[in-house]
C-alpha positions in Angstrom: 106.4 72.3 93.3 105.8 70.0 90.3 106.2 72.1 86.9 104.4 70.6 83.5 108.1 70.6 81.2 105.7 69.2 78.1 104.9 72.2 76.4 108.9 73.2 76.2 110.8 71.8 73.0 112.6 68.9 73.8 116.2 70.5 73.2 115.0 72.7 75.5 113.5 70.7 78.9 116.8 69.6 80.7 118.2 73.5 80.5 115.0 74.5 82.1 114.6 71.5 84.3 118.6 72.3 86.0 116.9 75.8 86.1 114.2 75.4 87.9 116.2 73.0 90.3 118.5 75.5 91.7 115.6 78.3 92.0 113.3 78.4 95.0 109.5 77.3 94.5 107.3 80.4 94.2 106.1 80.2 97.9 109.6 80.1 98.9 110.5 83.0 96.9 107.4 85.1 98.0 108.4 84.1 101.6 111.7 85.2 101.2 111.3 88.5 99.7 108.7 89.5 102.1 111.1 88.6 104.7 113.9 90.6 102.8 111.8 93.7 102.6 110.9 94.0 106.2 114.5 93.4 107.3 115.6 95.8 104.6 112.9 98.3 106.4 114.0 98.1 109.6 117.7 98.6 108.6 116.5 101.6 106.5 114.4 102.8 109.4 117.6 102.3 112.2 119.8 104.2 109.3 117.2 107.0 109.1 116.9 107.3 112.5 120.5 107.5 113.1 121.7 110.7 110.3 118.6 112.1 111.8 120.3 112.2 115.3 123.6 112.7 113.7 121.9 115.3 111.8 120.1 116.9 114.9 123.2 116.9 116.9 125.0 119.0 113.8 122.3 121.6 113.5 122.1 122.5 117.6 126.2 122.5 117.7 126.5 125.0 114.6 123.6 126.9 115.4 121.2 126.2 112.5 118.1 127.3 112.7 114.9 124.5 112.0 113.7 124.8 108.6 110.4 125.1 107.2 108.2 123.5 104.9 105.3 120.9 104.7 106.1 118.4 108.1 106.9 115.3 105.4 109.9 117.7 103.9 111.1 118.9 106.9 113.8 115.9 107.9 114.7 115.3 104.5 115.7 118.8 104.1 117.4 118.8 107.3 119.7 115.9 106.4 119.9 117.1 103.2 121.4 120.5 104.7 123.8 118.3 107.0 125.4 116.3 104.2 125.8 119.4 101.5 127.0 121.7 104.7 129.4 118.7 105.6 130.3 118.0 102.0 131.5 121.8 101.2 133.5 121.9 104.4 135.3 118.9 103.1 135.8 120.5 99.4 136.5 123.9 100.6 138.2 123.7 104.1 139.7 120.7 104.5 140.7 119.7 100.6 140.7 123.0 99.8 142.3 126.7 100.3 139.4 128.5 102.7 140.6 129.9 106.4 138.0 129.3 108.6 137.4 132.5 108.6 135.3 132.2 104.9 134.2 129.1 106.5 131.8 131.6 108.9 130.5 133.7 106.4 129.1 130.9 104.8 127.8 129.2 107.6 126.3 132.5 107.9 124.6 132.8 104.7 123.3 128.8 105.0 122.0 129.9 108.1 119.3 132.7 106.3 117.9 130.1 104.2 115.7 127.7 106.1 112.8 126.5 103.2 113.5 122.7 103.4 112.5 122.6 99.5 115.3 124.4 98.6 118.2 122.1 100.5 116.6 119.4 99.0 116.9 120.8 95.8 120.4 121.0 95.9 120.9 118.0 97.5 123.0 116.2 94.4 124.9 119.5 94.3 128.6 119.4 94.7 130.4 121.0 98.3 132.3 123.1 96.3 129.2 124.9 94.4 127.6 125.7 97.9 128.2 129.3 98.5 127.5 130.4 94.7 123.8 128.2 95.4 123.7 129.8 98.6 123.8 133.6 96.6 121.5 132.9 94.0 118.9 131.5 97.1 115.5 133.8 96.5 113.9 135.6 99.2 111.3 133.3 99.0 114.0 130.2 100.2 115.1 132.3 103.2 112.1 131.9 105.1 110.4 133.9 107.3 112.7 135.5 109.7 113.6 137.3 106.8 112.4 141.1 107.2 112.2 142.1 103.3 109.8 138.3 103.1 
């Protein structure tokens, strides 16, 4: 592509000129991007799909019940449930002083709160803060296999 250098300042048309020379023309760039976002896409679509499974997989072998909420909230809640679950059993289990024993009566409490709005709330949450979230959850997050809902 053939660029009009006149209306630069002299002092200032060979610094532009190496610049332009080691940048892609416009059509190339456009090209490329477009190429860059639908390969960026499909990678984010294959990762999505896999924590999903991953995520799936964790929520039948622990027993978690499906969550509820509007359909768009529903997996991001569920992976956001996964990764905060899997991040206090790392900070409180494994790192940390808890038998397994506390370990079930949290699990249990996770368990009675199944709004998908609420896990994705606390989805920046540390692992360690879980089971004080988990108290303060309202009878409104716990769903509606709740009796007292």
């Amino acid at each position: 592509m053939d660029h009009d250098l006149s209306g630069r300042p002299a002092d200032r048309r060979a610094g532009f000129a190496r610049w332009l020379a080691i940048r892609d023309c416009t059509d190339c760039w456009k090209q490329a991007r477009d190429t860059d976002s639908e390969s960026t896409e499909q990678w984010l679509a294959a990762k999505r799909a896999q924590e999903q499974q991953a995520t799936a997989e964790w929520a039948t072998k622990f027993d978690m019940p499906p969550l509820e909420g509007p359909e768009k909230a529903l997996d991001w809640g569920e992976r956001s449930r996964h990764q905060l679950m899997t991040a206090a059993h790392t900070a409180l289990v494994t790192e940390g002083t808890w038998e397994e024993e506390d370990w079930a009566e949290l699990e249990e409490k996770a368990r009675t709160v199944t709004r998908a709005g609420w896990w994705i709330d606390q989805r920046d949450a540390e692992g360690a803060e879980l089971l004080e979230l988990l108290e303060a959850a309202s009878e409104n997050d716990r769903g509606t296999e709740n009796p007292f809902h």
